[in-house]
Every structure is written in structure tokens, then in C-alpha cells.
KEKE-3310 file (N, C-alpha, C; in steps of 0.2 Angstrom, whole numbers, plus 5000, padded with zeros to 4 digits):
npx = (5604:5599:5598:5609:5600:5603:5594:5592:5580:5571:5561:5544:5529:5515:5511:5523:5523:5516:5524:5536:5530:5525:5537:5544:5533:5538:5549:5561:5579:5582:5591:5593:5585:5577:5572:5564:5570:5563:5548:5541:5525:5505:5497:5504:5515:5523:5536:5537:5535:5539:5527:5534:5544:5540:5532:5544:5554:5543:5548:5559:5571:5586:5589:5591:5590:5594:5598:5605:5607:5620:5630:5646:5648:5634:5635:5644:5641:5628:5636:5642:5631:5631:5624:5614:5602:5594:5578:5566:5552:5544:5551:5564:5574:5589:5606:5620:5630:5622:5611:5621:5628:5623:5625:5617:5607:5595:5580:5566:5548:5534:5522:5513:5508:5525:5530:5522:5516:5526:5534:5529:5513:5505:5493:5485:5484:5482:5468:5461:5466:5455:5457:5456:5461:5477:5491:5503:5523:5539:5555:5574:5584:5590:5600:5590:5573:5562:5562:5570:5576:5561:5558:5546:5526:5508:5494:5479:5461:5452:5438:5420:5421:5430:5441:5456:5459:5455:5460:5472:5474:5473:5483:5494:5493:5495:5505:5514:5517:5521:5534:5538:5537:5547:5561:5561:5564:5575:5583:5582:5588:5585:5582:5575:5573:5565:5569:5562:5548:5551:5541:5531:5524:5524:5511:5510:5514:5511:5519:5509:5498:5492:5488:5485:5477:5465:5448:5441:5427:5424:5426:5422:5409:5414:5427:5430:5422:5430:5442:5439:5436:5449:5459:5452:5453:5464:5473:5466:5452:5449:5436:5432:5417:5407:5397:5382:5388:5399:5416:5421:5434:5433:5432:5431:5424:5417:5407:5394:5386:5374:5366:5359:5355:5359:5348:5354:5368:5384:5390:5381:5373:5362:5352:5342:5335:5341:5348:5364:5370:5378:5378:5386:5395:5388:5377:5375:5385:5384:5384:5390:5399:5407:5418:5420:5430:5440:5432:5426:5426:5410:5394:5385:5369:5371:5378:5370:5360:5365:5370:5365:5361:5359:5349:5360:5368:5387:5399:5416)
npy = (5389:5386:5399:5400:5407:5419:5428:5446:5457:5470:5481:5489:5492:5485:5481:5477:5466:5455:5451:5446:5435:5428:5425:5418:5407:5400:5395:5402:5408:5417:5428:5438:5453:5470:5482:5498:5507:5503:5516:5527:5528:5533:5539:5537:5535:5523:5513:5506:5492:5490:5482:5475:5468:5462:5450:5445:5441:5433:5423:5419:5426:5434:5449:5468:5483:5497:5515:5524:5523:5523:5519:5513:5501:5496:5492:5485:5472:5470:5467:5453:5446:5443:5442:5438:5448:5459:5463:5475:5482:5495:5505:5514:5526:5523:5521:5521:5514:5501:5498:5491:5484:5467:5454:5449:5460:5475:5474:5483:5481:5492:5499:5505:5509:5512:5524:5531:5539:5539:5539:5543:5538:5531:5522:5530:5541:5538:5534:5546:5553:5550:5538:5523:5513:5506:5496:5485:5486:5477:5483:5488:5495:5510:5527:5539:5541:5529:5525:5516:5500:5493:5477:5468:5470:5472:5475:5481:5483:5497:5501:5506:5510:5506:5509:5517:5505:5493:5493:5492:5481:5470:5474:5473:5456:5454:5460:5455:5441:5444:5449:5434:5429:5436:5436:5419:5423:5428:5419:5409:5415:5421:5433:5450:5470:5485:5500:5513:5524:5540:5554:5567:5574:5566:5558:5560:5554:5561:5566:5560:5575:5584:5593:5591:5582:5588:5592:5600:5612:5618:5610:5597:5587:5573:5573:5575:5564:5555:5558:5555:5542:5539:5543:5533:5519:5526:5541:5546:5558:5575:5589:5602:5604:5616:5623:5627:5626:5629:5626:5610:5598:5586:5569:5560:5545:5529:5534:5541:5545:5559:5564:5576:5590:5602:5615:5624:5632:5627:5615:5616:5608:5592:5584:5573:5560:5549:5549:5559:5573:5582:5597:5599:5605:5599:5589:5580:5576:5559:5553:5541:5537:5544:5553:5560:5572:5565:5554:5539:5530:5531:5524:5530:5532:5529:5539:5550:5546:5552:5566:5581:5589:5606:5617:5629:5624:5619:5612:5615)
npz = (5470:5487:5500:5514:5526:5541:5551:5556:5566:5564:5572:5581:5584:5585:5573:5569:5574:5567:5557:5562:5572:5561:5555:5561:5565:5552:5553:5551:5553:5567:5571:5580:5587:5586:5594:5601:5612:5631:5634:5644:5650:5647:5661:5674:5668:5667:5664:5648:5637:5621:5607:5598:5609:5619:5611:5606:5619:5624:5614:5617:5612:5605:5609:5605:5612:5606:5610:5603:5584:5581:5589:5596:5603:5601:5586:5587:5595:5587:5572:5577:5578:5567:5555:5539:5533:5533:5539:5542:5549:5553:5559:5564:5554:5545:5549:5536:5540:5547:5539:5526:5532:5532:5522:5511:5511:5518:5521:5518:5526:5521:5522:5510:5492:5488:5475:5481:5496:5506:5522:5539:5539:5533:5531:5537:5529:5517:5518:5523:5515:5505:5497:5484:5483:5490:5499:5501:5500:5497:5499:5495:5507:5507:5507:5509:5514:5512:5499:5493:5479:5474:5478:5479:5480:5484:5478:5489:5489:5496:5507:5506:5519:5529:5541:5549:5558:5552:5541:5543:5549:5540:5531:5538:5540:5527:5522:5530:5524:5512:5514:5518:5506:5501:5505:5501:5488:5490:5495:5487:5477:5465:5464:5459:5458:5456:5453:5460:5452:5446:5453:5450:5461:5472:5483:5502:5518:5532:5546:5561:5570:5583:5577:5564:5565:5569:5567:5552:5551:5539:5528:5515:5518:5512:5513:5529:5533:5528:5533:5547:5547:5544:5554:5565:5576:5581:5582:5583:5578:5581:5589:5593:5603:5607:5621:5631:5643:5643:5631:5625:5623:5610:5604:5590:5582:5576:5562:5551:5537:5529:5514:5514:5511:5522:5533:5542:5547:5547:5557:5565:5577:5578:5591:5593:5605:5599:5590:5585:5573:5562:5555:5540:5523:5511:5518:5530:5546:5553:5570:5576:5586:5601:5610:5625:5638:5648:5649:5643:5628:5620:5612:5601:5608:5620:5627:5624:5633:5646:5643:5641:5625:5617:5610:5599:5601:5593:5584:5582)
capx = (5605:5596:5606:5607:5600:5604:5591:5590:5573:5570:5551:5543:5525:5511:5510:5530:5522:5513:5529:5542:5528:5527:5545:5545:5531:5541:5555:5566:5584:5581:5599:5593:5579:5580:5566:5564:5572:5557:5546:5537:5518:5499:5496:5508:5524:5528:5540:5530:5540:5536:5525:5539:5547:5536:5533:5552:5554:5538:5549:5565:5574:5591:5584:5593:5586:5600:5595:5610:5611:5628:5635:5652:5646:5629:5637:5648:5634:5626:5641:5642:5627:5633:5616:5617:5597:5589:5570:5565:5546:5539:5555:5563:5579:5595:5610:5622:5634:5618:5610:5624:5629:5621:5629:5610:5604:5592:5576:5559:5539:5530:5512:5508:5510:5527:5533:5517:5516:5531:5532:5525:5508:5506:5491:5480:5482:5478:5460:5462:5463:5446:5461:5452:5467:5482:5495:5511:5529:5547:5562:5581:5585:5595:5601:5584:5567:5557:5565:5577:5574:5557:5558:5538:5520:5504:5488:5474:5455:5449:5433:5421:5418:5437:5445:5465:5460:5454:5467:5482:5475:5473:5491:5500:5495:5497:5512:5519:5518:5525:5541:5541:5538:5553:5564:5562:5565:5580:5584:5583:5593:5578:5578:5575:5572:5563:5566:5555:5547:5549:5535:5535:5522:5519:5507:5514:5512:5516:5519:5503:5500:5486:5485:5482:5471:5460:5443:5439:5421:5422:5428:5414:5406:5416:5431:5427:5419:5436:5447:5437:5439:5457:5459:5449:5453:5468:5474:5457:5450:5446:5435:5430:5411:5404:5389:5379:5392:5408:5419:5426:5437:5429:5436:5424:5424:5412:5402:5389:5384:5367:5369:5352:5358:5356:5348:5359:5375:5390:5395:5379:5372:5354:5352:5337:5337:5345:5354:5368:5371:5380:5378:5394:5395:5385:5377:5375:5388:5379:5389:5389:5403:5409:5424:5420:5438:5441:5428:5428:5422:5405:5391:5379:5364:5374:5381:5363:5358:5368:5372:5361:5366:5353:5347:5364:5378:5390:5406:5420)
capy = (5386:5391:5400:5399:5414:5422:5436:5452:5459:5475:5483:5491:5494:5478:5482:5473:5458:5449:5449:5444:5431:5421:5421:5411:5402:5398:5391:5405:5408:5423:5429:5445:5457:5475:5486:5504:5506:5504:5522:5530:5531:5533:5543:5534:5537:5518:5511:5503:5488:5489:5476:5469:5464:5457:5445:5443:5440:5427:5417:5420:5427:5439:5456:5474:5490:5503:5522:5526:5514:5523:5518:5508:5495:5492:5491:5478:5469:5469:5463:5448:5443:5437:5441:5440:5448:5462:5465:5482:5483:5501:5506:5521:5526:5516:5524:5516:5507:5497:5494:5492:5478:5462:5452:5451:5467:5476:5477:5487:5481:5499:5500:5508:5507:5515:5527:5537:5538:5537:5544:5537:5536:5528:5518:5535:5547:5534:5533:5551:5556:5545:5534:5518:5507:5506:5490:5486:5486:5478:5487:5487:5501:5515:5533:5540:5539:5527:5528:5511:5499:5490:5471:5464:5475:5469:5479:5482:5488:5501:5500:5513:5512:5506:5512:5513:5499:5487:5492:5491:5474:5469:5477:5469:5451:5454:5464:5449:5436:5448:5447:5428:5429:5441:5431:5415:5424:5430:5413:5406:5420:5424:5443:5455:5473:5489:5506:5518:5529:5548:5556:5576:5576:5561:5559:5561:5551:5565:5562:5564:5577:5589:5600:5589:5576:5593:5592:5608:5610:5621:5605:5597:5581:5566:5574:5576:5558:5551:5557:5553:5536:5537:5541:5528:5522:5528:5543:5549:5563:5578:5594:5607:5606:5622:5621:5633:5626:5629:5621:5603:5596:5579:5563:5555:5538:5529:5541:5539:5554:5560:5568:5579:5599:5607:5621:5626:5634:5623:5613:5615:5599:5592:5579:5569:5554:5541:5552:5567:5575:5588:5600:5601:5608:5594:5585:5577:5567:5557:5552:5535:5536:5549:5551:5565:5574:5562:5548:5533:5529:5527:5523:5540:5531:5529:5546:5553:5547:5557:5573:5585:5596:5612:5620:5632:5619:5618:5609:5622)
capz = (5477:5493:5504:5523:5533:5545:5551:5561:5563:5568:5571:5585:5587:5585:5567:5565:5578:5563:5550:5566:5571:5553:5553:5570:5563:5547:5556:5549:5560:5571:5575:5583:5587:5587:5594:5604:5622:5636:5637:5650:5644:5652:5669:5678:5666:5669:5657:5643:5633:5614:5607:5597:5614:5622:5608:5607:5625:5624:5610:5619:5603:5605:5609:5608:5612:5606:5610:5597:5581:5575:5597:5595:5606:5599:5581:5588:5596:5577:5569:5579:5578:5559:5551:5532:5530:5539:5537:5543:5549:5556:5564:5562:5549:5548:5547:5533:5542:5547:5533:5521:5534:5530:5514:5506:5510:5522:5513:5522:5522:5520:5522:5505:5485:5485:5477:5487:5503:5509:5528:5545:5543:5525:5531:5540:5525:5512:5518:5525:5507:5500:5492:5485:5484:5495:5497:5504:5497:5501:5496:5500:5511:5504:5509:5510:5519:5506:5492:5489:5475:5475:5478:5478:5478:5484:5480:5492:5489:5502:5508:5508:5528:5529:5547:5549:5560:5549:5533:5548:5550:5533:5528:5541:5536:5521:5522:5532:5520:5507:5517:5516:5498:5501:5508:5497:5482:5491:5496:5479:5471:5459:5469:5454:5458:5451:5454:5460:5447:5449:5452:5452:5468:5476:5489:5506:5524:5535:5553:5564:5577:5587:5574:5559:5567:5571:5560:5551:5546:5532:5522:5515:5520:5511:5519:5537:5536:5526:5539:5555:5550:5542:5562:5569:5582:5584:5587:5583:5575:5587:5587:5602:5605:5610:5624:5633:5649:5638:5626:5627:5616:5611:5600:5587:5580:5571:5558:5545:5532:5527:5510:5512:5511:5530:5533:5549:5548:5547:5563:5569:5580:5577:5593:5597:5611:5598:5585:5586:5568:5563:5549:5534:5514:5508:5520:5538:5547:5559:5574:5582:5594:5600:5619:5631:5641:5654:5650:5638:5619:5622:5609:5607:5611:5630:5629:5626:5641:5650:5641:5635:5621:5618:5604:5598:5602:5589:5582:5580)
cpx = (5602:5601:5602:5605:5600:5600:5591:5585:5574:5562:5551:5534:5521:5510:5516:5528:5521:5518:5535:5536:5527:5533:5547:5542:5534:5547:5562:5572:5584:5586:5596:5587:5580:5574:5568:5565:5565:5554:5541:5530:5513:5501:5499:5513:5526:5529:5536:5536:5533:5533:5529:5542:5546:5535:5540:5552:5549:5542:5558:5574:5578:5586:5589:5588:5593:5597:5599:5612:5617:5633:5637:5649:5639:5630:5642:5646:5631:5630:5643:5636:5627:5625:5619:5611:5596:5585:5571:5558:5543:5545:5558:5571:5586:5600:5616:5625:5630:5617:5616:5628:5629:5621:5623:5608:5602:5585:5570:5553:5536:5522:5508:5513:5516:5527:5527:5515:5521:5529:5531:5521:5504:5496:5485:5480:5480:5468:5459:5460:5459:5452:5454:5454:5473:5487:5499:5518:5536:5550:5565:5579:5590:5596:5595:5579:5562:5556:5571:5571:5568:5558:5550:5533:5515:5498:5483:5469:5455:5443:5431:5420:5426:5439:5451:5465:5459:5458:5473:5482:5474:5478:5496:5499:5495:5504:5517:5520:5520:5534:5543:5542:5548:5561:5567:5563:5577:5588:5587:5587:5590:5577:5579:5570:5570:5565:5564:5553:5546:5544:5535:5531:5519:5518:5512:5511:5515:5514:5511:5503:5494:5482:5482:5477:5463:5452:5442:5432:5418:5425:5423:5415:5410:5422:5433:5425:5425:5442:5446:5438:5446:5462:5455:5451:5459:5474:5470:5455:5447:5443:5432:5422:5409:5397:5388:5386:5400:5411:5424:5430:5437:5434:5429:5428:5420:5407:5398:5389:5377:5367:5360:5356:5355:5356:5351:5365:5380:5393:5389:5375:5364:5356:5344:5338:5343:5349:5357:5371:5374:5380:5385:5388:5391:5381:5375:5380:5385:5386:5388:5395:5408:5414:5423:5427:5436:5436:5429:5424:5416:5401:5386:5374:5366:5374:5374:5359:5359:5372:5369:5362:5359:5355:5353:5368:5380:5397:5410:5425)
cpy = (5390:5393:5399:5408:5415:5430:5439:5457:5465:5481:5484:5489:5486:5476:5477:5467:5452:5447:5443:5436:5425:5420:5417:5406:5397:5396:5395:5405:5417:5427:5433:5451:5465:5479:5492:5501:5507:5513:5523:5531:5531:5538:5542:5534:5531:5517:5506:5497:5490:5483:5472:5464:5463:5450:5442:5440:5431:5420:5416:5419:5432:5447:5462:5480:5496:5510:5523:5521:5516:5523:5513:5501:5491:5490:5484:5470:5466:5464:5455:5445:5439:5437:5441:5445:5453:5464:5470:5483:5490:5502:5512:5521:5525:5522:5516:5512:5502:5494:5490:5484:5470:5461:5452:5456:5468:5477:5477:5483:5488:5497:5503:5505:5512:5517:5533:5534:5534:5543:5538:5536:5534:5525:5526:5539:5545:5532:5540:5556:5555:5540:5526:5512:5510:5497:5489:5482:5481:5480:5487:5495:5506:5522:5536:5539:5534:5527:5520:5506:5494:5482:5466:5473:5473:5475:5477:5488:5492:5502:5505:5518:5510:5511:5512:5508:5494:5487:5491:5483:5471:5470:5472:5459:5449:5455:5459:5441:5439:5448:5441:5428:5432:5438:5424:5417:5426:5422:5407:5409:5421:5431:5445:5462:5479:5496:5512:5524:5537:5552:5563:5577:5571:5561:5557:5558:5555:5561:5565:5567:5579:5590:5596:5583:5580:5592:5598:5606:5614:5616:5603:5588:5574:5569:5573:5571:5552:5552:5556:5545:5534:5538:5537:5520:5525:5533:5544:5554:5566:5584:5595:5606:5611:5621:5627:5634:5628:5626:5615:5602:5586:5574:5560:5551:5536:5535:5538:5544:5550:5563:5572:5584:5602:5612:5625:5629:5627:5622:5615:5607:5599:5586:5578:5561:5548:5543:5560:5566:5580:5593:5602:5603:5598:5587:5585:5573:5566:5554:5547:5532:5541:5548:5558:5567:5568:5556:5543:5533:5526:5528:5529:5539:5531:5537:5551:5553:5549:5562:5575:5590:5599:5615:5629:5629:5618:5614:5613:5618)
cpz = (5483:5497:5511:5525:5537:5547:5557:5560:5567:5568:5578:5590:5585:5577:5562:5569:5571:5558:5556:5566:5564:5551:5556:5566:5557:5548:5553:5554:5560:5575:5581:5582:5588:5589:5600:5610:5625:5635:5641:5645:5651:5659:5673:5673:5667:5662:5656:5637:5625:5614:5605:5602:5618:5618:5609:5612:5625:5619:5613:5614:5609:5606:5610:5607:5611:5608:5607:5592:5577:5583:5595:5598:5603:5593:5582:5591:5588:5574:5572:5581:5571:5555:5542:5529:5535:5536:5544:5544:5554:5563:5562:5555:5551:5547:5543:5533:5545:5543:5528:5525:5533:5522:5509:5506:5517:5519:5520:5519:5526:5519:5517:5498:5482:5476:5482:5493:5507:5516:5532:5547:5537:5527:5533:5533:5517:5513:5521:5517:5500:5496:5490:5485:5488:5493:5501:5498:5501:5494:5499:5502:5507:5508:5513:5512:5514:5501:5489:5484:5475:5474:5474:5482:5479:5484:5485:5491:5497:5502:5509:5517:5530:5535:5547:5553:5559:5545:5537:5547:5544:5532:5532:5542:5532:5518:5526:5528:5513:5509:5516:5510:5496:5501:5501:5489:5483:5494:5488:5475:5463:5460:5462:5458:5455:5454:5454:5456:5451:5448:5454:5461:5469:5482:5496:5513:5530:5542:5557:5569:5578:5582:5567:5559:5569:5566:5558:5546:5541:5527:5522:5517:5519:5515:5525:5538:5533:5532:5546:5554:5548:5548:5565:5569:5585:5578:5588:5581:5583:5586:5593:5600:5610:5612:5626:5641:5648:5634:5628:5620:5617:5604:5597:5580:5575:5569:5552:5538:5528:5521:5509:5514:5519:5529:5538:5546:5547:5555:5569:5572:5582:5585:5595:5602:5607:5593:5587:5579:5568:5555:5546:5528:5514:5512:5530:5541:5556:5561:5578:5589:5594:5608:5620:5633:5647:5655:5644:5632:5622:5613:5609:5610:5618:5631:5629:5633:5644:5649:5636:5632:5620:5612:5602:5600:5595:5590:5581:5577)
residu = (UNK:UNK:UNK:UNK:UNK:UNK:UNK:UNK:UNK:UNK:UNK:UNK:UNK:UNK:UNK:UNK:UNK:UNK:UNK:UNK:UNK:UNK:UNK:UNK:UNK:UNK:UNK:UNK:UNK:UNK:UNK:UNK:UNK:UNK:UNK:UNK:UNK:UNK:UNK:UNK:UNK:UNK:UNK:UNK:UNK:UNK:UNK:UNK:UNK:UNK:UNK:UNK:UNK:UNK:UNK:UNK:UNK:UNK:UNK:UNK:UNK:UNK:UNK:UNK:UNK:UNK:UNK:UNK:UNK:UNK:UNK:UNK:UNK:UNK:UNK:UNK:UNK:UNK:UNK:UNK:UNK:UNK:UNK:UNK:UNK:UNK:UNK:UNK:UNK:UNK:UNK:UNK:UNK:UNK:UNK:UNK:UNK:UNK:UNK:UNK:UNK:UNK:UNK:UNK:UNK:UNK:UNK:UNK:UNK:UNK:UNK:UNK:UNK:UNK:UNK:UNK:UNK:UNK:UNK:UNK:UNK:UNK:UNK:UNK:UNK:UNK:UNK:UNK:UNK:UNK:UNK:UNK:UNK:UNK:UNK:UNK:UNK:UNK:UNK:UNK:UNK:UNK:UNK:UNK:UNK:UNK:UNK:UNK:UNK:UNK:UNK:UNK:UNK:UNK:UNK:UNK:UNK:UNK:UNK:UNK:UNK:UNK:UNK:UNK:UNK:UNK:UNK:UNK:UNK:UNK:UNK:UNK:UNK:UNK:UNK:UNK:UNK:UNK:UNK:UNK:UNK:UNK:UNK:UNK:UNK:UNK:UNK:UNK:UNK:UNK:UNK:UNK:UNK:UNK:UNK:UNK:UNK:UNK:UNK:UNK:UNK:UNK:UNK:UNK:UNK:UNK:UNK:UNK:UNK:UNK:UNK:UNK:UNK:UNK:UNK:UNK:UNK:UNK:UNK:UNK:UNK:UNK:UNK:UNK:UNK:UNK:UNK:UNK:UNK:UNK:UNK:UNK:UNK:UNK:UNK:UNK:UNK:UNK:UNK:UNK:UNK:UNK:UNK:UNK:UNK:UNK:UNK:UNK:UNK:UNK:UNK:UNK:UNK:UNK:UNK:UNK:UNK:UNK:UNK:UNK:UNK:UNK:UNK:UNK:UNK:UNK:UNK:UNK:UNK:UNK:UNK:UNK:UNK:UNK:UNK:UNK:UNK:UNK:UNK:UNK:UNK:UNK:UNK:UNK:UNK:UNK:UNK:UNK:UNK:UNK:UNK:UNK:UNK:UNK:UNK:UNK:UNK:UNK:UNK:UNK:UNK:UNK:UNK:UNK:UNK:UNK:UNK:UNK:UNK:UNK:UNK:UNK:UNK:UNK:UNK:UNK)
# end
């Protein structure tokens, strides 16, 4: 017998737009929307709506923004909203009395092929660490960060020029039509679940910061060019260039690799009018877009034209 649902979504960034939008499209019933309070962002600190809630807003769905999801009042708000389903798209951790809420369940779509890579950035450290597959996952929610019992599994190849903004975009329509599957099995009352096999060290999606988006060029070559795009374009890979005029700290994007043995040092920088290259362990990574402090991603043949590097600039 199909049942009636009643859903509460909750997602934040652009990443939860394409699963929220095909369930609009799908004529699903949208009790209620759950996304981050407004924050302060950009050089002007103005308050910034998440992308969820702009969508929401634009289809004029229930919308709360809780700052606490174990406050009496927003919990009471929830409960009367009568959901019987919540799907859970790149939002953050529930506490029990949520989850445990709704008579179907609560069940997550995750950006990789639990049980690896569980974390917040499942989608950067899978092409970050030369992976050549990836996927996405749903599963009921449980105690735990990425750990309840798997519902549905979708593989995905990685390419080998693969950016995390091409596999975001690839995962998340993918990953949302995993959700419908989700749904309609749950609908049907054919849901069957597996789970998650233990594994003594599974790979990890840590959180991203400064320090590990840093490059370091004692790593060799497939490295250095897997994690510049496992950052591309966001948040970005970044490393200090050392000039004659002092040191910047620059962001770099698209890259290539040379695999001829340089005879430079490590991290030094070959530049001629239409190529900038850098000597690694194994290699050249050639560099086609590179961000200046204070200017914009340009293409290097631009950036050539107006910045000249000199014979002993390096990459530190």
C-alpha cells in the first residue's frame, strides 16, 4: 500500500537545492524546510540567506531557521508540522529527539560510497586522494556522524581531470534522484536496509581549513595536481610564491603536469610569456589559472602580461 507523506527537508548550501528542487518537481508534499539562520559573509558582513532558502522562499514552502535544534519552541514548531519523513541533505547533526521524530524515519544523502568518507567534505578528499570512484549513499540517521544503516548506493567514476566542481555537480544529481528512489521504496514498503560494514581504517572526509588546503612541494607530482583540483574551485588550493619583491600568498586552479624529471630544485618556477611551471618529485605541474592577493582568477596567459616573475622565484 503506498503511504501518504508528509516531508521535512532540511539542507543548506546549493549542494541540498537540486534534491529539495526534484521533490518540488515531483509533486512531493513539502511540510516544512529546515535550513541555517541568515550569516554575515563577504567584506561587507551583510547577512547572506543560504541557498536552500532562497529556493524555499522562491517556491513559498514552510521555512525554519532554528540556531538550537534541541530549543523547546523550535521542537514544538517541528512536531506540528506532522511530518512522517525527513531527508537530510548537507546539513549538520541531528540531535535524537529529531531524528527519532518522524514515523518513517530520518534518513541522509552523503556525497560518497559510505562506510568511507564519512565527514564534511566527502566529495574534496575523494579526488584529493587520486580516488577513481566515489558515489552517493542514503541512510537512516542514527547516534553517530555517518554511520546509520544504508538504504540505496549509487557508484560514480572519477575522471582523471575531475574538479570537486564537476563531481559536486555530478553527485548532486545523482544524489537527488537517489532520494526519489528513496522515497518510493519507502512509499511502497519494500525499504530494506544494510549495515555498514566495519572497516578498521576508513578513509576520512575531514573538515577543511588554511592549513590543509596548504600545498606542500615535497609531495610529488600526482599529489600536488590531485589536490589542486580536489580544491577546484572552491576553496582552493593555496601556496606562498616567493619573488625578488617578497612573498604572496596565491590560489591556483586549473593545472596540467609535465612528467619530464626537472632539473631545478623543488618549487622552482620556469615562466615564459604563455607558460608558468613549477618543478615537483616527478615532474612539472604546469599552471593555467592561477588568483593574485586582492585580484581575480585570471588565465596565466593574462596574468603574464602583467606580472613578471624572475629567474629564482619560487613556490614555498
Amino acid at each position: 500500500m503506498k503511504k501518504d507523506l508528509r516531508i521535512v527537508f532540511m539542507g543548506t548550501p546549493e549542494f541540498a537545492v537540486g534534491t529539495l528542487k526534484l521533490l518540488v518537481e515531483n509533486h512531493y508534499q513539502i511540510v516544512g524546510v529546515i535550513t541555517a539562520p541568515d550569516r554575515p559573509a563577504g567584506r561587507g558582513q551583510k547577512l547572506q540567506q543560504s541557498d536552500v532558502k532562497k529556493y524555499t522562499l522562491s517556491q513559498n514552502l514552510q521555512l525554519l531557521q532554528p540556531t538550537n535544534l534541541k530549543d523547546a519552541d523550535f521542537l514544538h514548531e517541528l512536531k506540528a508540522l506532522n511530518a512522517n519523513v525527513q531527508i537530510v541533505v548537507a546539513f549538520r547533526m541531528l540531535p535524537e529527539v529529531v531524528w527519532r521524530m518522524p514515523k518513517y524515519g530520518t534518513f541522509n544523502l552523503h556525497a560518497s560510497l559510505l562506510p568511507d568518507y564519512r565527514g564534511a567534505a566527502p566529495i574534496h578528499w575523494a579526488i584529493i586522494n587520486g580516488e577513481e570512484k566515489t558515489g552517493v549513499t542514503t541512510f537512516f540517521i542514527d547516534e553517530k556522524i555517518d554511520t546509520g544503516a544504508i538504504i540505496l548506493q549509487k557508484e560514480v567514476a572519477i575522471k582523471k581531470d575531475e574538479t570537486v566542481g564537476t563531481l559536486h555537480d555530478t553527485l548532486k544529481d545523482i544524489g537527488s534522484k537517489l532520494v526519489i528512489e528513496t522515497l518510493k521504496l519507502i512509499e511502497s514498503g519494500t525499504l530494506t536496509t544494510t549495515i555498514q560494514p566495519k572497516i578498521e581504517q576508513p578513509k576520512t572526509a575531514y573538515k577543511l581549513n588554511k592549513e590543509n588546503c596548504q600545498i606542500d612541494w615535497s609531495h610529488n607530482l600526482e599529489d600536488i595536481y590531485n589536490k589542486i583540483r580536489g580544491l577546484n574551485p572552491f576553496p582552493a588550493a593555496w601556496t606562498y610564491l616567493k619573488t625578488k619583491e617578497g612573498t604572496l600568498m596565491v590560489k591556483l586552479f586549473e593545472v596540467a603536469t609535465e612528467t619530464i624529471i626537472p632539473a631545478e630544485s623543488l618549487g622552482t618556477i620556469t615562466a615564459t610569456k604563455n607558460e608558468l611551471k613549477v618543478s615537483t618529485k616527478g615532474g612539472y605541474l604546469i599552471i593555467k589559472e592561477m588568483q593574485l592577493p586582492g585580484k581575480r582568477k585570471m588565465d596565466i596567459r593574462s596574468l603574464l602580461n602583467g606580472f613578471n616573475f624572475s629567474e629564482g622565484d619560487k613556490m614555498l
